[in-house]
N, C-alpha and C positions, 0 to 999 in steps of 0.2 A: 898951223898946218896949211900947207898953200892949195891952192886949187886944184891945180895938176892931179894929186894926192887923192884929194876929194873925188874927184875924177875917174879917178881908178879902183876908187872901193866902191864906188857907185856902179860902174859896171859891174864890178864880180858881184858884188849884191843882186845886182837884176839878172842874174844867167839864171836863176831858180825861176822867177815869175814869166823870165823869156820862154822857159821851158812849160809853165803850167800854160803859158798864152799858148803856145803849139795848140797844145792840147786841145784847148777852148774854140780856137779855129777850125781844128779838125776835126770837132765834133761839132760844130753848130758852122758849119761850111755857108751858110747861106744870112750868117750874121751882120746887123747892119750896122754900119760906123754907131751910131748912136750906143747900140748894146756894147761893142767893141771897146767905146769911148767910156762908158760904164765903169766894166771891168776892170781896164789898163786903170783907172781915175781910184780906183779902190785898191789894187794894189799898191799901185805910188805912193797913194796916202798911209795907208800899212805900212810900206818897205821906210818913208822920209818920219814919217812920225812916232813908227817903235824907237826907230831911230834918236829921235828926240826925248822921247820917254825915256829910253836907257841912258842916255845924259843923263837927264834929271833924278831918275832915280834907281841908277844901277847899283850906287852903293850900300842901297838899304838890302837888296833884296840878291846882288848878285853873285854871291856864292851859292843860294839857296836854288835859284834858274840855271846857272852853270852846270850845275851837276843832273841835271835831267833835260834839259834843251833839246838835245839831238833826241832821248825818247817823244816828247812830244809833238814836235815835227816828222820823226818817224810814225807813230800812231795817226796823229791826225790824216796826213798823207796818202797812208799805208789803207785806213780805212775807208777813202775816198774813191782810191784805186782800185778795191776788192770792188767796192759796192758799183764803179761802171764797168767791170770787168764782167760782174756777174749779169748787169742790165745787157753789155754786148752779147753776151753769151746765148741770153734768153730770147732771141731779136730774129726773125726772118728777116732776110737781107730788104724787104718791101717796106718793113715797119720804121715809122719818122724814129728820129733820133731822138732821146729824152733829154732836155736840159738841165743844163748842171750848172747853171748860170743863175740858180735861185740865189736869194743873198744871203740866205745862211750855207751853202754851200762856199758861197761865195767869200766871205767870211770865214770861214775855216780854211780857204786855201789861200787867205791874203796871211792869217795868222800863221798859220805852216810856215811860210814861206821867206815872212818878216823875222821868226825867231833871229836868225845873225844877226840881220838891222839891230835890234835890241842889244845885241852882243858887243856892235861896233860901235853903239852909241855908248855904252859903260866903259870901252876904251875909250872914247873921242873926253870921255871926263876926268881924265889923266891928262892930258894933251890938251897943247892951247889949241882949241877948236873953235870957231865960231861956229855952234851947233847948228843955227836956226838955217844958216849957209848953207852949211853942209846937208842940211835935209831940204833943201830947197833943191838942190843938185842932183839928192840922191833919187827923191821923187819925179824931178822930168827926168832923170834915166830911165828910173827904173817904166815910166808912163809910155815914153818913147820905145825902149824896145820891146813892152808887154804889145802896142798897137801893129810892131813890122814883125811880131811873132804870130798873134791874130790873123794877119794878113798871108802868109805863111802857111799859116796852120790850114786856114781857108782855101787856099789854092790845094794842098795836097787835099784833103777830106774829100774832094769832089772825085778823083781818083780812087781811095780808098774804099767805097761803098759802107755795107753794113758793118766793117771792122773797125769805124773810129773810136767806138769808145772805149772796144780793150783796146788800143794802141793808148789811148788815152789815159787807161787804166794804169797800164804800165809806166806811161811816164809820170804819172803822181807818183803810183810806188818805186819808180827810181831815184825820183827827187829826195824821197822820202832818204832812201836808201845811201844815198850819197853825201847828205845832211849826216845822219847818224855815222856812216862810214868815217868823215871825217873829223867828225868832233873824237871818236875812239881812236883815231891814230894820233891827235894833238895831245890827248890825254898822258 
């Protein structure tokens, strides 16, 4: 598989974490490269090394992941989204923002989000792939557009006020939602 190739699944792989970066932005508006740098560094590594992982061992386990993939990404997601929706909800407009930048949060929304990676790397084990490439490629995509969504996200949160984290909300649960959507229409 040529580069170009690599290229292009690496971007649609990072439109999910570009979208959880929004988020992250716009609810920690006042975040500093370093946390920023954090973040983007942990999903990359999720999105290039599920990646790798479903190489190596898509074919033990990939019928059994196939067929509930989109539930666990929906769940996970979907759970993440109730839980800052209802923190926004609870929130006079005065009170700081709560971070969602812990790393088990953090964690959960790198795994959410990597599920495809996983998916494309038990394809890429069909295909002459140089894996270790390809997840080299997919991880600065995917690190690179998580930092100019942060960035992003940051600039709108400061407009926003005390409504970032249900917007926030919302879009984990549409990622959620959009995951699940479409793994059921491929079905």
């Amino acid at each position: 598989m040529d580069y170009i190739t690599i290229l292009i699944i690496a971007l649609s792989l990072s439109f999910d974490t570009f979208a959880v970066s929004v988020s992250y932005g716009v609810i920690r508006n006042g975040i500093l490269f370093r946390q920023a740098s954090w973040i983007a560094l942990v999903l990359a590594v999720f999105q290039g090394g599920l990646t790798i992982a479903g190489y190596y061992l898509g074919s033990i386990i990939s019928d059994a992941l196939k067929a509930v993939d989109h539930w666990i990404a929906l769940g996970l997601l979907s759970f993440l989204g109730v839980k800052m929706i209802i923190e926004g909800l609870k929130k006079s407009k005065y009170e700081e923002t709560k971070d969602f930048s812990s790393t088990l949060v953090l964690l959960t929304i790198a795994l959410g989000t990597s599920i495809d990676a996983f998916a494309v790397g038990i394809s890429f084990a069909l295909l002459d792939v140089k894996i270790w490439d390809a997840g080299i490629v997919i991880s600065a995509v995917t690190f690179l557009a998580s930092m100019a969504a942060i960035r992003i996200g940051k600039s709108a949160g400061k407009r926003l006020g005390n409504k970032v984290e249900i917007i926030g909300g919302l879009l984990l649960i549409a990622i959620g939602l959009k995951i699940f959507v479409e793994h059921m229409l491929a079905s």
